[in-house]
C-alpha positions in Angstrom: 12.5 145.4 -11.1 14.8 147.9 -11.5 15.6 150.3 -14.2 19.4 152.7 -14.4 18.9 156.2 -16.2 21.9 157.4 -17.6 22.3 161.6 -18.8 19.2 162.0 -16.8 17.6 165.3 -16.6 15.3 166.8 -14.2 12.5 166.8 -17.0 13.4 162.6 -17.7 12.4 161.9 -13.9 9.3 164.3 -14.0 7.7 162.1 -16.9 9.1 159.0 -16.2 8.0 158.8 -12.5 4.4 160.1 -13.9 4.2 157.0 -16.4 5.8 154.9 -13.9 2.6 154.6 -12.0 1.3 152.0 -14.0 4.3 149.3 -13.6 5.9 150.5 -10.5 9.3 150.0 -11.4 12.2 151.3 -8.8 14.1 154.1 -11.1 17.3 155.1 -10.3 18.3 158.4 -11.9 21.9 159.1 -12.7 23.5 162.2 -14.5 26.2 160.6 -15.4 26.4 159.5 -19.5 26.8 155.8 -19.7 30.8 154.9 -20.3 33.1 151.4 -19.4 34.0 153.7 -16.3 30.3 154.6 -15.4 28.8 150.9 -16.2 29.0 150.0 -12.9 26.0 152.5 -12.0 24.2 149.7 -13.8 24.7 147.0 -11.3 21.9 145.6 -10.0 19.3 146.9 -12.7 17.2 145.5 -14.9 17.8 147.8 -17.2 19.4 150.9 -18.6 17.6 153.5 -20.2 20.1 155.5 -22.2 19.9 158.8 -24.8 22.0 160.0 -27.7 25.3 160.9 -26.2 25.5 157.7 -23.7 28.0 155.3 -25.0 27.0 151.4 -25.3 30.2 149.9 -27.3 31.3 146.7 -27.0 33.3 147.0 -23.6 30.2 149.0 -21.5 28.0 145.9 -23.1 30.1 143.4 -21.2 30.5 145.6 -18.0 26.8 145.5 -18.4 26.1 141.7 -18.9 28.7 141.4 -15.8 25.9 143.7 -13.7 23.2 141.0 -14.6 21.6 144.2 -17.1 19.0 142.3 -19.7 17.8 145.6 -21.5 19.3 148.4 -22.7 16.3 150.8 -23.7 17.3 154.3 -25.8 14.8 157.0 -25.3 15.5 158.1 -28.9 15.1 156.9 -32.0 18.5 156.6 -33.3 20.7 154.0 -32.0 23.8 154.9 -33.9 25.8 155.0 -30.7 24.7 151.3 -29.9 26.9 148.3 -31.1 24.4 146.1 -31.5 26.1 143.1 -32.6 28.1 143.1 -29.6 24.7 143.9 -27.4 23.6 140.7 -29.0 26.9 139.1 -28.2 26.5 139.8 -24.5 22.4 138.6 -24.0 20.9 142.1 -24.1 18.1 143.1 -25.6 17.7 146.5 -27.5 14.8 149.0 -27.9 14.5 152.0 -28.7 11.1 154.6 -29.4 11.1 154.3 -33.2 8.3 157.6 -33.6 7.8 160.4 -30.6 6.4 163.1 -31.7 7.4 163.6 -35.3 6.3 167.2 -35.7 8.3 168.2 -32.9 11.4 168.0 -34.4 10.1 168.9 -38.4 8.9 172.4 -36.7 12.2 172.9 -34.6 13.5 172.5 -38.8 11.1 174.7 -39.2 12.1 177.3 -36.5 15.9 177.4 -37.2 14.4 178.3 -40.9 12.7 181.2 -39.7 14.8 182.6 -37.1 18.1 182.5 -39.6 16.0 183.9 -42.2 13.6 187.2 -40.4 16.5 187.3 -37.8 14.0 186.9 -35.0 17.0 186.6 -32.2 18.5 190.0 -33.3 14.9 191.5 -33.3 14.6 190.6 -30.5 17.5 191.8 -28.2 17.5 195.2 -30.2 14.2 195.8 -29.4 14.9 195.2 -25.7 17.6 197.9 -26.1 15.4 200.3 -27.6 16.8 200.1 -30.9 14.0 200.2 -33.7 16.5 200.3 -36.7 15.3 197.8 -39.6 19.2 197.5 -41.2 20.6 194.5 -41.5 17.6 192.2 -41.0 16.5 192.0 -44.0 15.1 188.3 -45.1 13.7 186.5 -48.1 10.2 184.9 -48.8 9.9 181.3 -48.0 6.8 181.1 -50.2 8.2 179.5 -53.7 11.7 178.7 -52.6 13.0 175.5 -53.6 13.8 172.5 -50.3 15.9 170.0 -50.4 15.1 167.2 -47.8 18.0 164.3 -47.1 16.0 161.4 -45.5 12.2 160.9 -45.7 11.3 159.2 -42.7 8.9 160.0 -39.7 10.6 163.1 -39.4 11.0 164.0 -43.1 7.9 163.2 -44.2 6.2 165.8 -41.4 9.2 168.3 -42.0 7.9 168.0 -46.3 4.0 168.9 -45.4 5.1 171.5 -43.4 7.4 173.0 -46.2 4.4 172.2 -49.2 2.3 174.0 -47.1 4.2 177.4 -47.4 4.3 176.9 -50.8 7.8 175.3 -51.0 8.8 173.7 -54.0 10.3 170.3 -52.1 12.9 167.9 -54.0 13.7 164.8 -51.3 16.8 162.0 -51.6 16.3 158.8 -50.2 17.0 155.5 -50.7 13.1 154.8 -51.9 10.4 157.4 -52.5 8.1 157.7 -50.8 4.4 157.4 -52.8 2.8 159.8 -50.4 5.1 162.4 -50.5 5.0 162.1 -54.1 1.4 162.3 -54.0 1.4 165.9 -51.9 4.1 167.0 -54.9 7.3 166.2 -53.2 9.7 165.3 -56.3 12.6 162.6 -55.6 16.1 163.1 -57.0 19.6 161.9 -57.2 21.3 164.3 -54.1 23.2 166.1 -56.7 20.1 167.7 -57.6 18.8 167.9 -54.1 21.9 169.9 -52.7 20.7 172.6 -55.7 17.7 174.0 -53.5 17.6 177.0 -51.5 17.4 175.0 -48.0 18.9 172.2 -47.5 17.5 169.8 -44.3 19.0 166.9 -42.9 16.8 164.4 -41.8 18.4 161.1 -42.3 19.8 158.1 -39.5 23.7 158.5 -39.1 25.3 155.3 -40.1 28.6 153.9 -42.1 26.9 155.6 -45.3 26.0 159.0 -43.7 28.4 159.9 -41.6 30.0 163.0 -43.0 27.3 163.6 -45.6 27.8 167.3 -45.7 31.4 167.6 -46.6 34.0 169.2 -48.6 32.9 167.7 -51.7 29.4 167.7 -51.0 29.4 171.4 -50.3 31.1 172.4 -53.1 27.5 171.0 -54.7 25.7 173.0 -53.1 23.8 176.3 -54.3 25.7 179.1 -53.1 24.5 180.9 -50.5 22.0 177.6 -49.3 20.4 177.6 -46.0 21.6 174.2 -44.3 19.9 173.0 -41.3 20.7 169.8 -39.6 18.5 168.5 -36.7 19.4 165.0 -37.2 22.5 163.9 -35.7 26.1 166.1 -35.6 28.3 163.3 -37.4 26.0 164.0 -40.8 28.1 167.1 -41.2 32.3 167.8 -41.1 31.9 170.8 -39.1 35.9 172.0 -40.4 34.1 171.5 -43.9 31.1 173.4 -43.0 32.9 176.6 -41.2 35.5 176.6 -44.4 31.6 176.8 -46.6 30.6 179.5 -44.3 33.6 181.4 -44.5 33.7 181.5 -48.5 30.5 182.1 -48.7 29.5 178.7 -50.6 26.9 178.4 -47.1 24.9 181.5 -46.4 23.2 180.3 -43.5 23.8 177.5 -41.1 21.0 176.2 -38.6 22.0 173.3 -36.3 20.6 171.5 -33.2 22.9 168.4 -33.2 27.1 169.2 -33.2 29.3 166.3 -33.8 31.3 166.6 -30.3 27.6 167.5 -28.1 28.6 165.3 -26.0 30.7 167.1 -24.2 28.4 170.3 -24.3 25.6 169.3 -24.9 22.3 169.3 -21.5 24.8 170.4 -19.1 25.6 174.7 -18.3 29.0 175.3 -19.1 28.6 179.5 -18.4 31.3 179.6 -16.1 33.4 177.5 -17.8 36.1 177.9 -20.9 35.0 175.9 -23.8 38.2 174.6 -25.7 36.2 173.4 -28.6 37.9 175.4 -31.1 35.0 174.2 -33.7 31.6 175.2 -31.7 33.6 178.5 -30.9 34.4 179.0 -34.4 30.7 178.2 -35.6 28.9 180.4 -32.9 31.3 183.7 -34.3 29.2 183.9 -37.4 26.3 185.8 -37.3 24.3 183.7 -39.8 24.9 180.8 -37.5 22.4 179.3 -35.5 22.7 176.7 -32.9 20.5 175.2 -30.4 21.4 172.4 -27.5 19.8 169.4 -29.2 16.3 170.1 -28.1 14.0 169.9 -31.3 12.2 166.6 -29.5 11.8 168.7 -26.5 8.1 168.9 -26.6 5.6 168.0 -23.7 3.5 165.4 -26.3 7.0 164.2 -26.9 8.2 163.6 -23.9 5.3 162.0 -22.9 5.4 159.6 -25.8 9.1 158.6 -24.7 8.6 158.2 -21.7 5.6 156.0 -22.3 6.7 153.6 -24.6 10.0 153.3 -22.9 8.3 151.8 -19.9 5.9 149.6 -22.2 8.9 148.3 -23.8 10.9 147.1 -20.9 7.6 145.6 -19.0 6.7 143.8 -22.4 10.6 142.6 -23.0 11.1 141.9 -19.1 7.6 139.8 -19.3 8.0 138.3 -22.4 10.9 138.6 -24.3 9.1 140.2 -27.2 7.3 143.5 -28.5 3.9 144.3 -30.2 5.7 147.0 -31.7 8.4 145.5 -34.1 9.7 148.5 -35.4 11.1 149.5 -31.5 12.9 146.0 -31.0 16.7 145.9 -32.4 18.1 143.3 -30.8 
Protein backbone atom coordinates (compact mmCIF):
# COMPACT_ATOMS: atom_id res chain seq x y z
CA UNK A 1 0.00 0.00 0.00
CA UNK A 2 1.06 3.11 -1.01
CA UNK A 3 0.94 6.48 0.48
CA UNK A 4 1.78 10.23 -1.90
CA UNK A 5 3.35 13.09 0.35
CA UNK A 6 2.76 16.35 -0.92
CA UNK A 7 5.03 19.76 0.50
CA UNK A 8 7.22 17.21 1.95
CA UNK A 9 10.17 18.26 3.90
CA UNK A 10 13.29 16.60 4.80
CA UNK A 11 12.12 16.44 8.53
CA UNK A 12 8.41 14.78 7.18
CA UNK A 13 10.46 11.76 5.66
CA UNK A 14 12.86 11.53 8.79
CA UNK A 15 9.78 10.75 11.17
CA UNK A 16 7.62 9.26 8.82
CA UNK A 17 10.08 6.53 7.59
CA UNK A 18 10.87 6.08 11.55
CA UNK A 19 7.06 5.30 12.39
CA UNK A 20 6.73 3.53 9.16
CA UNK A 21 8.36 0.54 10.62
CA UNK A 22 5.42 -0.75 12.10
CA UNK A 23 3.11 -0.93 8.82
CA UNK A 24 5.62 -0.93 6.13
CA UNK A 25 3.91 1.18 3.77
CA UNK A 26 5.85 2.27 0.33
CA UNK A 27 6.11 6.33 0.85
CA UNK A 28 6.58 8.38 -1.91
CA UNK A 29 7.84 11.89 -0.97
CA UNK A 30 7.11 14.76 -3.15
CA UNK A 31 7.95 18.58 -2.70
CA UNK A 32 5.51 19.62 -4.73
CA UNK A 33 2.08 21.26 -2.87
CA UNK A 34 -0.83 19.23 -3.95
CA UNK A 35 -2.80 21.27 -7.02
CA UNK A 36 -5.29 19.95 -10.17
CA UNK A 37 -1.81 20.22 -12.08
CA UNK A 38 0.23 18.25 -9.46
CA UNK A 39 -2.68 15.48 -8.77
CA UNK A 40 -1.32 13.27 -11.00
CA UNK A 41 1.74 12.59 -8.51
CA UNK A 42 -1.08 10.78 -6.71
CA UNK A 43 -1.60 8.01 -9.18
CA UNK A 44 -1.23 4.85 -8.04
CA UNK A 45 -1.42 5.69 -4.13
CA UNK A 46 -3.43 4.78 -1.60
CA UNK A 47 -3.24 7.81 -0.18
CA UNK A 48 -2.16 11.37 0.09
CA UNK A 49 -0.90 12.82 3.02
CA UNK A 50 -1.22 16.61 2.65
CA UNK A 51 -0.34 19.93 5.06
CA UNK A 52 -1.77 23.39 5.28
CA UNK A 53 -0.87 25.02 2.04
CA UNK A 54 -1.72 21.80 -0.25
CA UNK A 55 -4.87 22.49 -2.10
CA UNK A 56 -7.73 19.57 -2.08
CA UNK A 57 -10.76 21.52 -3.85
CA UNK A 58 -13.26 20.02 -5.70
CA UNK A 59 -11.28 19.51 -9.12
CA UNK A 60 -7.81 17.95 -7.32
CA UNK A 61 -10.65 15.54 -5.50
CA UNK A 62 -11.76 14.23 -8.77
CA UNK A 63 -8.14 14.11 -10.31
CA UNK A 64 -7.63 12.11 -7.20
CA UNK A 65 -10.65 9.65 -7.37
CA UNK A 66 -9.50 9.29 -11.21
CA UNK A 67 -5.81 8.01 -9.57
CA UNK A 68 -7.87 5.23 -7.63
CA UNK A 69 -6.68 7.65 -4.12
CA UNK A 70 -9.19 6.37 -1.15
CA UNK A 71 -7.63 8.66 1.65
CA UNK A 72 -6.63 11.92 1.79
CA UNK A 73 -4.84 12.29 5.34
CA UNK A 74 -3.80 16.13 6.55
CA UNK A 75 -0.89 16.10 8.99
CA UNK A 76 -2.52 19.14 10.64
CA UNK A 77 -5.29 19.81 12.44
CA UNK A 78 -7.06 22.31 10.39
CA UNK A 79 -8.67 21.14 7.31
CA UNK A 80 -9.89 24.54 6.16
CA UNK A 81 -8.21 23.99 2.78
CA UNK A 82 -10.21 20.65 2.31
CA UNK A 83 -13.66 20.73 0.53
CA UNK A 84 -15.05 18.17 2.13
CA UNK A 85 -18.29 17.80 0.68
CA UNK A 86 -16.81 17.39 -2.59
CA UNK A 87 -14.12 14.73 -0.98
CA UNK A 88 -17.25 12.99 0.03
CA UNK A 89 -18.65 13.39 -3.40
CA UNK A 90 -15.70 11.63 -4.97
CA UNK A 91 -15.38 8.31 -2.27
CA UNK A 92 -12.56 9.66 -0.18
CA UNK A 93 -12.12 9.55 3.08
CA UNK A 94 -10.66 12.43 5.26
CA UNK A 95 -8.50 12.52 8.47
CA UNK A 96 -6.72 14.68 9.87
CA UNK A 97 -4.49 14.67 13.54
CA UNK A 98 -7.11 16.52 15.63
CA UNK A 99 -4.28 17.21 18.93
CA UNK A 100 -0.24 17.06 18.30
CA UNK A 101 1.45 18.51 20.71
CA UNK A 102 -0.70 21.38 22.01
CA UNK A 103 1.91 23.17 24.05
CA UNK A 104 3.99 23.50 21.10
CA UNK A 105 2.24 25.90 19.40
CA UNK A 106 0.62 27.83 22.88
CA UNK A 107 4.64 28.46 23.76
CA UNK A 108 5.58 29.50 20.12
CA UNK A 109 2.33 32.25 21.34
CA UNK A 110 4.22 32.44 24.01
CA UNK A 111 7.63 33.22 22.31
CA UNK A 112 6.45 35.80 19.74
CA UNK A 113 5.12 37.52 23.21
CA UNK A 114 8.46 37.68 24.65
CA UNK A 115 10.63 38.38 21.83
CA UNK A 116 8.25 41.53 20.66
CA UNK A 117 8.08 42.64 24.07
CA UNK A 118 12.17 42.28 25.81
CA UNK A 119 13.32 42.68 22.04
CA UNK A 120 15.37 39.48 22.38
CA UNK A 121 16.19 39.46 18.36
CA UNK A 122 17.72 43.04 18.63
CA UNK A 123 19.58 41.96 21.81
CA UNK A 124 20.75 39.75 20.29
CA UNK A 125 22.49 40.86 16.97
CA UNK A 126 23.72 44.09 18.93
CA UNK A 127 25.46 42.20 21.26
CA UNK A 128 27.20 40.22 18.47
CA UNK A 129 28.40 43.65 17.24
CA UNK A 130 29.63 44.62 20.41
CA UNK A 131 27.14 47.12 21.10
CA UNK A 132 26.01 47.05 24.87
CA UNK A 133 23.60 50.18 24.62
CA UNK A 134 20.19 49.46 26.60
CA UNK A 135 18.10 52.40 24.33
CA UNK A 136 15.41 51.43 22.61
CA UNK A 137 14.65 48.04 24.24
CA UNK A 138 12.86 48.89 26.65
CA UNK A 139 9.69 46.40 27.51
CA UNK A 140 6.79 46.04 29.80
CA UNK A 141 5.92 43.47 32.62
CA UNK A 142 3.78 40.61 31.53
CA UNK A 143 2.93 39.85 35.16
CA UNK A 144 -0.76 41.55 35.63
CA UNK A 145 -1.39 42.46 32.06
CA UNK A 146 -4.72 41.71 30.73
CA UNK A 147 -5.00 38.54 27.60
CA UNK A 148 -7.43 38.26 25.36
CA UNK A 149 -7.66 34.64 23.84
CA UNK A 150 -10.01 34.18 20.39
CA UNK A 151 -10.74 30.34 20.39
CA UNK A 152 -10.40 27.98 23.40
CA UNK A 153 -9.53 24.80 22.02
CA UNK A 154 -6.58 22.31 22.43
CA UNK A 155 -4.39 25.02 21.69
CA UNK A 156 -6.13 27.82 23.64
CA UNK A 157 -6.76 26.13 26.49
CA UNK A 158 -2.67 25.29 26.95
CA UNK A 159 -1.86 28.88 25.57
CA UNK A 160 -4.51 30.22 28.88
CA UNK A 161 -2.51 28.09 31.68
CA UNK A 162 0.51 29.34 30.32
CA UNK A 163 -0.71 33.03 30.40
CA UNK A 164 -2.45 32.43 34.28
CA UNK A 165 0.58 31.24 35.22
CA UNK A 166 2.53 34.55 34.72
CA UNK A 167 -0.01 36.16 36.43
CA UNK A 168 -2.07 37.24 33.43
CA UNK A 169 -5.41 38.45 33.89
CA UNK A 170 -7.02 36.17 30.76
CA UNK A 171 -10.58 37.18 29.16
CA UNK A 172 -11.34 34.20 26.33
CA UNK A 173 -14.28 34.43 23.39
CA UNK A 174 -15.71 31.44 22.14
CA UNK A 175 -18.60 30.04 21.07
CA UNK A 176 -19.08 28.01 24.63
CA UNK A 177 -16.90 28.32 27.76
CA UNK A 178 -15.04 26.32 28.73
CA UNK A 179 -15.78 25.06 32.64
CA UNK A 180 -12.17 24.42 33.17
CA UNK A 181 -10.69 27.42 32.03
CA UNK A 182 -13.25 29.09 34.14
CA UNK A 183 -12.24 27.14 36.96
CA UNK A 184 -8.27 28.24 36.62
CA UNK A 185 -9.90 31.97 36.44
CA UNK A 186 -10.16 32.49 32.77
CA UNK A 187 -13.31 34.95 32.35
CA UNK A 188 -15.47 34.57 29.07
CA UNK A 189 -16.74 37.66 27.20
CA UNK A 190 -18.52 39.00 24.24
CA UNK A 191 -15.14 39.72 21.69
CA UNK A 192 -15.85 43.31 22.11
CA UNK A 193 -14.54 43.02 25.47
CA UNK A 194 -11.89 40.58 24.64
CA UNK A 195 -10.19 42.85 21.84
CA UNK A 196 -9.89 45.44 25.15
CA UNK A 197 -6.78 43.49 26.62
CA UNK A 198 -3.27 44.20 26.34
CA UNK A 199 -2.49 40.94 24.05
CA UNK A 200 -4.60 39.83 21.89
CA UNK A 201 -4.03 35.81 20.57
CA UNK A 202 -5.62 34.09 17.94
CA UNK A 203 -6.35 30.67 18.42
CA UNK A 204 -9.43 29.84 16.60
CA UNK A 205 -10.17 27.25 13.23
CA UNK A 206 -10.46 29.54 10.00
CA UNK A 207 -13.78 28.96 8.55
CA UNK A 208 -16.82 31.06 6.70
CA UNK A 209 -17.21 32.85 10.28
CA UNK A 210 -13.47 33.57 10.87
CA UNK A 211 -12.02 34.42 8.04
CA UNK A 212 -10.91 38.02 8.26
CA UNK A 213 -11.55 38.23 12.10
CA UNK A 214 -9.01 40.81 12.58
CA UNK A 215 -10.21 43.59 10.33
CA UNK A 216 -10.83 47.13 9.78
CA UNK A 217 -13.63 47.29 12.04
CA UNK A 218 -12.39 44.86 14.40
CA UNK A 219 -9.20 46.78 14.92
CA UNK A 220 -10.65 49.89 15.45
CA UNK A 221 -11.92 47.83 18.79
CA UNK A 222 -8.96 47.15 19.83
CA UNK A 223 -6.85 48.78 22.80
CA UNK A 224 -4.52 50.97 21.36
CA UNK A 225 -1.24 49.95 21.27
CA UNK A 226 -2.36 45.87 21.78
CA UNK A 227 0.07 43.23 21.13
CA UNK A 228 -1.65 40.87 18.42
CA UNK A 229 -0.23 37.52 17.80
CA UNK A 230 -1.73 35.12 15.47
CA UNK A 231 -0.41 31.46 15.22
CA UNK A 232 -3.47 30.11 13.93
CA UNK A 233 -4.05 30.34 10.38
CA UNK A 234 -3.15 33.75 7.97
CA UNK A 235 -6.83 34.24 6.63
CA UNK A 236 -7.93 35.19 10.51
CA UNK A 237 -6.33 38.46 9.82
CA UNK A 238 -6.69 41.34 6.59
CA UNK A 239 -3.13 41.86 6.53
CA UNK A 240 -3.88 45.60 4.36
CA UNK A 241 -6.10 46.13 7.67
CA UNK A 242 -3.51 45.06 10.01
CA UNK A 243 -0.35 47.17 8.30
CA UNK A 244 -2.97 50.35 8.09
CA UNK A 245 -3.35 49.50 12.46
CA UNK A 246 0.35 49.30 12.64
CA UNK A 247 0.96 52.38 10.86
CA UNK A 248 -1.55 54.62 13.03
CA UNK A 249 -0.49 53.24 15.77
CA UNK A 250 -4.03 51.57 16.85
CA UNK A 251 -1.47 47.95 16.84
CA UNK A 252 1.72 48.42 18.74
CA UNK A 253 3.02 45.16 18.21
CA UNK A 254 2.34 42.47 15.66
CA UNK A 255 3.60 38.72 16.21
CA UNK A 256 2.63 36.27 13.43
CA UNK A 257 3.58 32.68 12.38
CA UNK A 258 0.78 32.04 9.78
CA UNK A 259 0.48 34.97 6.60
CA UNK A 260 -2.57 34.71 4.49
CA UNK A 261 -0.54 34.16 1.06
CA UNK A 262 2.36 31.48 3.03
CA UNK A 263 1.79 29.60 0.48
CA UNK A 264 3.84 30.92 -1.76
CA UNK A 265 6.61 31.69 0.90
CA UNK A 266 6.16 29.76 3.27
CA UNK A 267 8.97 26.05 3.88
CA UNK A 268 10.78 26.89 0.85
CA UNK A 269 14.34 29.54 0.85
CA UNK A 270 13.58 32.31 -1.25
CA UNK A 271 17.18 34.37 -0.32
CA UNK A 272 18.06 34.75 -3.70
CA UNK A 273 15.00 35.53 -4.94
CA UNK A 274 12.76 38.94 -5.25
CA UNK A 275 9.72 38.62 -3.23
CA UNK A 276 6.81 40.67 -5.07
CA UNK A 277 4.56 40.30 -2.09
CA UNK A 278 4.06 43.87 -1.53
CA UNK A 279 2.16 42.88 1.96
CA UNK A 280 4.93 40.49 3.70
CA UNK A 281 7.47 43.27 2.51
CA UNK A 282 5.44 45.83 3.96
CA UNK A 283 4.85 43.85 7.36
CA UNK A 284 8.58 42.82 7.77
CA UNK A 285 9.63 47.02 7.50
CA UNK A 286 8.24 47.58 10.91
CA UNK A 287 10.41 47.03 13.69
CA UNK A 288 7.67 45.94 16.14
CA UNK A 289 6.82 43.24 13.64
CA UNK A 290 7.54 39.82 14.14
CA UNK A 291 7.19 36.98 11.76
CA UNK A 292 8.12 33.48 11.79
CA UNK A 293 7.65 30.68 8.73
CA UNK A 294 4.69 28.77 10.24
CA UNK A 295 6.70 26.65 12.60
CA UNK A 296 5.08 26.93 16.10
CA UNK A 297 4.14 22.86 15.77
CA UNK A 298 7.65 22.31 14.92
CA UNK A 299 8.61 20.42 17.86
CA UNK A 300 10.28 16.83 18.01
CA UNK A 301 7.15 15.45 20.57
CA UNK A 302 5.09 17.05 17.78
CA UNK A 303 6.28 15.70 15.02
CA UNK A 304 6.44 12.55 16.37
CA UNK A 305 2.74 12.69 17.30
CA UNK A 306 1.90 13.52 13.48
CA UNK A 307 3.61 11.37 12.12
CA UNK A 308 2.29 8.62 14.33
CA UNK A 309 -1.22 9.01 14.16
CA UNK A 310 -1.13 9.77 10.52
CA UNK A 311 0.08 6.30 9.74
CA UNK A 312 -2.48 4.75 12.46
CA UNK A 313 -5.12 6.53 10.66
CA UNK A 314 -4.62 5.40 7.17
CA UNK A 315 -3.74 1.52 8.34
CA UNK A 316 -7.12 1.73 10.49
CA UNK A 317 -9.26 3.51 7.50
CA UNK A 318 -7.41 1.28 4.74
CA UNK A 319 -8.30 -1.93 7.07
CA UNK A 320 -11.49 -0.97 8.15
CA UNK A 321 -13.04 1.91 6.94
CA UNK A 322 -13.39 3.41 10.42
CA UNK A 323 -11.30 5.10 13.35
CA UNK A 324 -11.02 4.59 17.21
CA UNK A 325 -10.42 8.08 17.32
CA UNK A 326 -13.64 10.03 16.09
CA UNK A 327 -12.54 13.29 16.51
CA UNK A 328 -9.58 12.62 13.46
CA UNK A 329 -12.27 11.23 10.93
CA UNK A 330 -14.09 14.09 8.68
CA UNK A 331 -15.24 12.37 6.07
Amino acid sequence: MKIAFFSAQPYDEQFFNRFNDSYGFELAFHEEQLDEENAALATGADAVCVFVNDTVDANVCKRLKTGNVKIVALRCAGFNNVDLEAAKANGLQVCRVPAYSPEAVAEHALALIMTLNRKTHKAYNRVREQNFLLNGLLGFNIHGKTVGVIGTGNIGKSFCRIMTGLGCKVRAFDLIANKDMEAIGVEYLPLVDVLQSDIISLHCPLNEQTRHLINEQTIALVKKGAMLINTGRGGLIDTKAVIAGLSSGQIGYLGIDVYEQEEHLFFRDLSSNIIRDDEIQRLMSFPNVLVTAHQAFFTGEAMEQIASVTLNSIHQLLKSGNLNNRAALLV
